[in-house]
Backbone as a ProteinNet text record, in pm:
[ID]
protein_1_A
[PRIMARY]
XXXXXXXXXXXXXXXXXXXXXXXXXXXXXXXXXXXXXXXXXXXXXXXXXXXXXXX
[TERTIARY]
84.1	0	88.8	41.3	140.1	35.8	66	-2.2	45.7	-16.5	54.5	30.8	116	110.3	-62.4	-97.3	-280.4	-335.5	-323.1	-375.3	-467.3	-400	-489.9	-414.4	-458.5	-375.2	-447.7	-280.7	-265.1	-268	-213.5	-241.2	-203.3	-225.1	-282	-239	-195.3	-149.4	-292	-245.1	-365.8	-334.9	-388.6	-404.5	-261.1	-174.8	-79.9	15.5	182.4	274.2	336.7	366	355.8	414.4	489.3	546	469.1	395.2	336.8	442	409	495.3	404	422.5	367.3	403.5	371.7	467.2	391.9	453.2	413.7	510.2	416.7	488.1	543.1	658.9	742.9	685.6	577.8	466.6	400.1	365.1	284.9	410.6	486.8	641.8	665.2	666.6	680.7	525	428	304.3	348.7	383	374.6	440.7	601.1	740.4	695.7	601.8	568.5	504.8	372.7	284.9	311.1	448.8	489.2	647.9	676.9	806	897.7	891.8	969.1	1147.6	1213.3	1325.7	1353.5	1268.1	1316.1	1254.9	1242.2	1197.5	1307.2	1359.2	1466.5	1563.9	1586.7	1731.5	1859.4	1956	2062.9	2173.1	2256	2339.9	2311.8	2139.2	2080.9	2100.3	2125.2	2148.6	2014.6	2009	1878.7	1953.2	1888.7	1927.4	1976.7	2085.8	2156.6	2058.2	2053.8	1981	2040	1968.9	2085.3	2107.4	2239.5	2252.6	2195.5	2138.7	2144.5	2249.2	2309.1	2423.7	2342.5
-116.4	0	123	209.5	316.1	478.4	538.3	603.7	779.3	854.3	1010	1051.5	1128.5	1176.1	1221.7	1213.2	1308.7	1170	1014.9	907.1	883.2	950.1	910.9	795.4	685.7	598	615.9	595.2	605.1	483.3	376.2	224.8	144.9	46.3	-85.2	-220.5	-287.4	-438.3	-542.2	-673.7	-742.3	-832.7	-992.9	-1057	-1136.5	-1171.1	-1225.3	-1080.5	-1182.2	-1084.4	-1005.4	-858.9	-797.5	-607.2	-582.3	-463	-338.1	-245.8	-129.1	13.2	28.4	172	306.4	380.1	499.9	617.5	692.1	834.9	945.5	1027.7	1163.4	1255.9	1375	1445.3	1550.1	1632.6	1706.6	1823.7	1859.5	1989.6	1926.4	1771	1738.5	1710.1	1649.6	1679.8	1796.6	1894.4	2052.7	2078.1	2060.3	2101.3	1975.4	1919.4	1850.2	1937.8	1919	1953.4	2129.6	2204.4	2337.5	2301.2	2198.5	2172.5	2117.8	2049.2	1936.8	2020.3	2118.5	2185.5	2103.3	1969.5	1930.2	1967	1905.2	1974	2154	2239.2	2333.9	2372.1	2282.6	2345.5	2214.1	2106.2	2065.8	2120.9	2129.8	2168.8	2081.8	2167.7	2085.5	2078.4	1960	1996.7	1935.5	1935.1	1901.6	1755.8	1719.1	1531.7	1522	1390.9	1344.2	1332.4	1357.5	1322	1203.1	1202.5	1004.9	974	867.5	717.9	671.5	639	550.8	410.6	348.6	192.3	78.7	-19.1	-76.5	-235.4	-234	-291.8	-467.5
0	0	0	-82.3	-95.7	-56.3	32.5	92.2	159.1	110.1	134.5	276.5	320.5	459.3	514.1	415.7	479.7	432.2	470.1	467.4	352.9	244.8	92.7	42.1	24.7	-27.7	-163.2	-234.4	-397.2	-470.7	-394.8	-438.6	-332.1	-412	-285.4	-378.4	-303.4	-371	-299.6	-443.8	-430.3	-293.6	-319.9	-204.4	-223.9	-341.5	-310.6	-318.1	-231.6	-265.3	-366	-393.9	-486.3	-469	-545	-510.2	-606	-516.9	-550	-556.2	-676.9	-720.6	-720.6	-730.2	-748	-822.3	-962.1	-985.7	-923.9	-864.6	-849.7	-894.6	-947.2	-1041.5	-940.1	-965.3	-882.4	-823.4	-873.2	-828	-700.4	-692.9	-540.5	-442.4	-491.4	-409.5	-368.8	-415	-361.9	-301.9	-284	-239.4	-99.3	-114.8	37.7	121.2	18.6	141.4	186.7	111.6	137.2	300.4	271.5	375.6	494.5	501.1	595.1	593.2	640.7	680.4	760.6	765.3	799.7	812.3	723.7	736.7	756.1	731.4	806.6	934.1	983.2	1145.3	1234.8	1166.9	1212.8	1311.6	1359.8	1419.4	1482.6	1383.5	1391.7	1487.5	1521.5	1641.6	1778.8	1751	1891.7	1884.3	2039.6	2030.4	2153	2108.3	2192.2	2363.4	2482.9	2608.6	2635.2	2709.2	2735.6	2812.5	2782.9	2893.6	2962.3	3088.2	3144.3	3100.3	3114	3085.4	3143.3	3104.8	3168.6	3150.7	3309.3	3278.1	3312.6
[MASK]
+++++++++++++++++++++++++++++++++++++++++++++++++++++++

């Protein structure tokens, strides 16, 4: 199942095993990454807090 961040799935495989592709054209690629700012609200540098071990 191949499926966009706002849970529209674009395709779907049948009942046996089977690999689903998808094209999207570079205009819904840029309409996502506009919508889903992910990488720029990133910040870099930052490390996640240590855990403690367990020994």
């Amino acid at each position: 199942m191949a499926v966009d961040p706002w849970d529209t799935v674009l395709d779907t495989a049948g009942a046996t095993e089977e690999t689903v592709t998808v094209d999207l054209g570079m205009a819904r690629v840029a309409g996502i990454r506009s919508e889903l700012p992910v990488p720029r609200d990133r910040v870099l540098g930052v490390e996640a807090p240590e855990r403690p071990r367990i020994r």
